[in-house]
Every structure is written in structure tokens, then in C-alpha cells.
N, C-alpha and C positions, 0 to 999 in steps of 0.2 A: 269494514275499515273506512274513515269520513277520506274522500279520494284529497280533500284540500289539506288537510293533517298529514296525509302521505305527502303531498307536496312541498308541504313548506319542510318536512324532515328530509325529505330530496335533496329540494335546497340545500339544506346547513349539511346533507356531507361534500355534499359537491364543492359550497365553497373551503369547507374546512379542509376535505379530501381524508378525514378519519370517519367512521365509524363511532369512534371511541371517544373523541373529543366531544360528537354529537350527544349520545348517551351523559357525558357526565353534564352537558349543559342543560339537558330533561332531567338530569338526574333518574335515569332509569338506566336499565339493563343495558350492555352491547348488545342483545342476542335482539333485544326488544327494537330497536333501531333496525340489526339487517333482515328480522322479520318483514318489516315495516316496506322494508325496500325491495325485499323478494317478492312480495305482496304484491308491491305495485310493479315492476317489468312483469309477475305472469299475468295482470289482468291487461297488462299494454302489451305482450305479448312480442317481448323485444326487450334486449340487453343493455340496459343506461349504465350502469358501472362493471368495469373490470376491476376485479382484485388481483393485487401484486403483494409478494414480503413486505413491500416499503411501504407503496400508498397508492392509494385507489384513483383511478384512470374515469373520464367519463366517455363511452362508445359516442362516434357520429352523432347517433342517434338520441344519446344520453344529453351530448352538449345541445345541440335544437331543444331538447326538452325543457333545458334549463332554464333556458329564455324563455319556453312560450310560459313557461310556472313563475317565473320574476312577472312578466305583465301581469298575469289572472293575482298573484297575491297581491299584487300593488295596486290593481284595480277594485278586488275586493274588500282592501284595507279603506280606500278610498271613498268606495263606496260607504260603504258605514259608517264612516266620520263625518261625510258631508251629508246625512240625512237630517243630524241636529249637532253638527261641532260645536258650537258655540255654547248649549248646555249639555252638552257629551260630559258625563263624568270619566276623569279618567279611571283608566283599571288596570291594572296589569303587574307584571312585574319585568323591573328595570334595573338592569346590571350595571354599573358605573366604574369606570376605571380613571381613580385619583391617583396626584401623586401629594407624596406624602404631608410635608411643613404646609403648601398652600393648600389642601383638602382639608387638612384637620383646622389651620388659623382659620382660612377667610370662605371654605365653602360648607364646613360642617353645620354652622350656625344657618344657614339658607337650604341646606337641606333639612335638618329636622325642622324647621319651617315648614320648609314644603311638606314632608311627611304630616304634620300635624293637620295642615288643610287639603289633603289627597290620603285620606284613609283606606282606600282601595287599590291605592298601589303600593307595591312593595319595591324595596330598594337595594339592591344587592352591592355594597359598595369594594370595591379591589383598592389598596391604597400600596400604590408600587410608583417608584420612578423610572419603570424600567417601559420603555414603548412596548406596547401590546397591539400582540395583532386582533384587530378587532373578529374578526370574522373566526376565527379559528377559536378564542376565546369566548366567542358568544357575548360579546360585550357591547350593549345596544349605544353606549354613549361616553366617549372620555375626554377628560380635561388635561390641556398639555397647555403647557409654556414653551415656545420655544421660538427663535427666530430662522430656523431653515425646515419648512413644511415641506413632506414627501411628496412627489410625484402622485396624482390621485387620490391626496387625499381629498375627502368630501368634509367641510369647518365650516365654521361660524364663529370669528372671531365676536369676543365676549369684555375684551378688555385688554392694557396692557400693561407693564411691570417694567419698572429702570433698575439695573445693576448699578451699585454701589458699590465704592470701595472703604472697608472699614478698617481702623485699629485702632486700640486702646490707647489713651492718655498718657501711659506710663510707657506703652513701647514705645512712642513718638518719641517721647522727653528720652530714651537711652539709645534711641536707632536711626532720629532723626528723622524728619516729613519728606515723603515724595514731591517731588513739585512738578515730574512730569513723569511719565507713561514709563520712559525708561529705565529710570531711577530704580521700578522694582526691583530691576537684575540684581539690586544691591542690598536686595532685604530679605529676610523671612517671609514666604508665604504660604497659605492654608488652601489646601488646593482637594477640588471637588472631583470624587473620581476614585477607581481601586488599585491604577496604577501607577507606577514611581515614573512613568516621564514626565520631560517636561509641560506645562500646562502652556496654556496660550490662555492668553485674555484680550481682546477688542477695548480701543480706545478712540474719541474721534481728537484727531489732532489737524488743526490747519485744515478742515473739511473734510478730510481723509480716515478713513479706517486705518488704526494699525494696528497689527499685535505683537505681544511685550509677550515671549517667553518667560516663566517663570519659575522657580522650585522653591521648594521645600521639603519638611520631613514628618509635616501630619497631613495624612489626606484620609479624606470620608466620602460617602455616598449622602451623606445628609448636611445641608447647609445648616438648619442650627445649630449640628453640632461645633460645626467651624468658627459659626459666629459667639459660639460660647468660650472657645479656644483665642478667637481674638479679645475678645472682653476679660481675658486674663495673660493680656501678653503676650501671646504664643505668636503673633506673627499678624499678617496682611491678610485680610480674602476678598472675596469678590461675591456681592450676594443679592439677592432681589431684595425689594425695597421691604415687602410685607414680611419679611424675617428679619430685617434690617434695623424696623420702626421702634420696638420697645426697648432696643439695644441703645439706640441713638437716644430716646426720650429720657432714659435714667442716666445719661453720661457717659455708661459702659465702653461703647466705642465712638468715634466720631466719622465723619465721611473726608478721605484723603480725594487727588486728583480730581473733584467738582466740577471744575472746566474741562472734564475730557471723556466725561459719561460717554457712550455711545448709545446710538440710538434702543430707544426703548422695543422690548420685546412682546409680543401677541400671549394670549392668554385664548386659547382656540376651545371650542366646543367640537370633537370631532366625532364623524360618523360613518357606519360601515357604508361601504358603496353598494350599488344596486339595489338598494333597500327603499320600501318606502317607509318615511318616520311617521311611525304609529304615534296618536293621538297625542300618551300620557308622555313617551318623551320630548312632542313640541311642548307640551304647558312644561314642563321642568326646566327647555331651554330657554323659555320666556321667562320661567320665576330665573331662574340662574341670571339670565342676562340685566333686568332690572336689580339685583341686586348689588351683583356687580357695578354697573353705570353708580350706583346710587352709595356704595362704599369709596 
């Protein structure tokens, strides 16, 4: 057994704490995983995980280990990269976690890009809006929008995106224009989400943040869809710009409260923690980030 392939599988159950999650990110066996790990405590000769019904434990002895295997892989990783990075092809494969309207509009076209000039790496792409836990997921690299970043996370902001408020031509002419933040309370809105409360939306008014509770009676998990539902009427929404843009160019919808955008929001590259980032996904965050800046 190569004892650094024990490790780094170590690693991924410890921080996953499954067994199972490990396996399906090798895409092998469970058995082939706690082989793997029985393996290594008898040639260490000491107990790194306890198993429970629920989820596995790391002994004393197991959490020391953890750390001293994060250095040696990070140092190892390092090593090899800094012997020739600069003409280092990359290699590998690389799991990406997209969310949906902005992966497919404005990152797909920059990934098969990069695909085309990184023929050695492979690209695993997840297209969900839903936050994913990187580590448990085995996801070396994802892309989020958003303006309230977690507590540790590890980012690279990549760019950012203004929320707009849109609606059609013909709802104005029968429902009349907002002319300010509060106004909505008195309109139809298209509201992002699977639940029937009410929404909040951010406004800057007088310098200030506020937000404008708002309803309605169509709501989705997907901002196209909404923006398709506004370009026929159906009400108000609130959408990023890059979903926003071929809507506005044909007429479809137009942009209400202009004076009251609030501030624009991050487009993050983020990454698992205590990792070190392997070669192929800095050049992906470099291709990613140039294209971005240059869109």
C-alpha cells in the first residue's frame, strides 16, 4: 500500500467523517476505503478512527495525525510544482461546483475553453444553486455569487454582479412604475425561492440599506425563469445583471428603481480549507479570473 495514498484517503474521511462519501468521490468500493484505513492504523499500530451508527470520530491520536498528513501532502504537493510550475502541464481531475443561469451563460463558454487548451485535465462540473459543502463533496473548486460569505471560508473574489429590478412594458402601462423601494408593497412580485414568505429585497436609499418586504404568487429556484415570467407580465423581480442583459436588449423587460440598486455583489472562486491548491486548479482560477475581468 503507497503509505501517501493512505494518507491523503485519511484525510478525505476525516474531513468528510463518512467512509461512504470517501468511496463514491474515488468512485470505488466502501470496503476498498476502510481497507485502506485498517491498513494504515495496523502498520501505525494505533487507532485513528472510531466508528459510531452515525459518523466516525477521530481518536487523540487520529486528530495529531491529521495535521502531521495536511503538512507532508501540502508540502509534497508543493514540492512538485515548484520543480518546473511555470511549464508544469496541468493534469488531473477537477470537480467544480456551478450554479446554475451564471455557469451555463457566462462560465461555460471559458470552461470548454480551458478544456480545449488543458487536454489532461478533466473536469467534473456539479450545476446546483444550492451551497455545497466542499469537503464532504469532494469538490476541489466552486463558484458562488453571493454577498454574505461564511465564516472560513477560503475565496478569490473573480468579479461582481448588480441586481436589477425588472418588468415588462405592458405591466407598467396597467400597474403603474415604482418610483421608490416602497412602492413594491403595492405590486406583483416574482420572487426567488420554494417558499411562500415573504421575500425581502435590499435597496440603497439616502445612503442607507433597506429592505422592502415583498409577495407574490410565482416563486422559483431559477432566476430565468422569473425573468421570463416578468417579460410576460406576470409581475416585478429582482435579478442579476447577466440574466437580466438579453431581456433588457430586446425590450422585454426594462429596469425600474435605478437610483436605488444596492451595492453590487462578489462573484467568489471558493476553496476547500486546509488544502493545498493543486497546480491544474490555480491555472483554471487564473483562466476563470481573466476571463471574467475581460467579459
Amino acid at each position: 500500500m503507497d503509505k501517501l495514498d493512505a494518507m491523503q484517503t485519511f484525510v478525505r474521511v476525516a474531513e468528510a467523517g463518512s467512509f461512504t462519501a470517501v468511496a463514491d468521490q474515488l468512485q470505488v468500493a466502501r470496503s476498498a476505503v476502510t481497507r485502506q484505513i485498517a491498513a494504515l492504523e495496523k502498520g501505525l499500530h494505533v487507532k485513528l478512527i472510531t466508528r459510531s451508527t452515525r459518523r466516525l470520530a477521530l481518536t487523540p491520536a487520529g486528530a495529531a495525525y491529521l495535521e502531521k498528513c495536511r503538512v507532508i501532502l501540502n508540502m509534497v504537493d508543493a514540492a512538485e510544482v515548484s520543480l518546473n510550475e511555470e511549464k508544469a502541464e496541468a493534469r488531473g481531475r477537477i470537480r467544480l461546483g456551478l450554479p446554475i443561469s451564471f455557469g451555463l451563460q457566462r462560465l461555460m463558454p471559458a470552461l470548454l475553453e480551458f478544456a480545449k487548451a488543458q487536454p489532461h485535465v478533466e473536469l467534473m462540473m456539479d450545476f446546483s444553486d444550492q451551497r455545497a459543502n466542499l469537503i464532504e463533496e469532494g469538490i476541489d473548486l466552486s463558484i458562488r455569487i453571493t454577498g454574505n460569505l461564511q465564516p472560513g471560508d477560503i475565496v478569490r473574489q473573480l468579479g461582481q454582479v448588480r441586481l436589477l429590478t425588472l418588468a415588462s412594458p405592458a405591466y407598467l402601462s396597467a400597474h403603474g412604475q415604482p418610483r421608490e423601494p416602497q412602492d413594491l408593497t403595492q405590486h406583483t412580485c416574482l420572487l426567488y425561492g420554494m417558499t411562500l414568505n415573504a421575500a425581502s429585497w435590499g435597496y440603497r436609499v439616502n445612503g442607507h440599506l433597506q429592505t422592502v418586504a415583498v409577495r407574490g404568487r410565482i416563486h422559483a429556484n431559477n432566476g430565468l425563469a422569473l425573468t421570463q415570467a416578468a417579460a410576460q407580465g406576470m409581475g416585478i423581480t429582482l435579478q442579476p445583471d447577466f440574466i437580466a442583459e438579453p431581456f433588457l436588449a430586446t425590450g422585454e423587460v426594462v429596469e425600474v428603481l435605478q437610483d436605488f440598486r444596492q451595492d453590487p455583489i462578489g462573484i467568489y472562486a471558493v476553496l476547500p480549507s486546509n488544502r493545498y491548491i493543486p497546480h491544474r486548479v490555480n491555472v483554471l482560477l487564473e483562466h476563470l479570473a481573466a476571463r471574467l475581468r475581460s467579459s
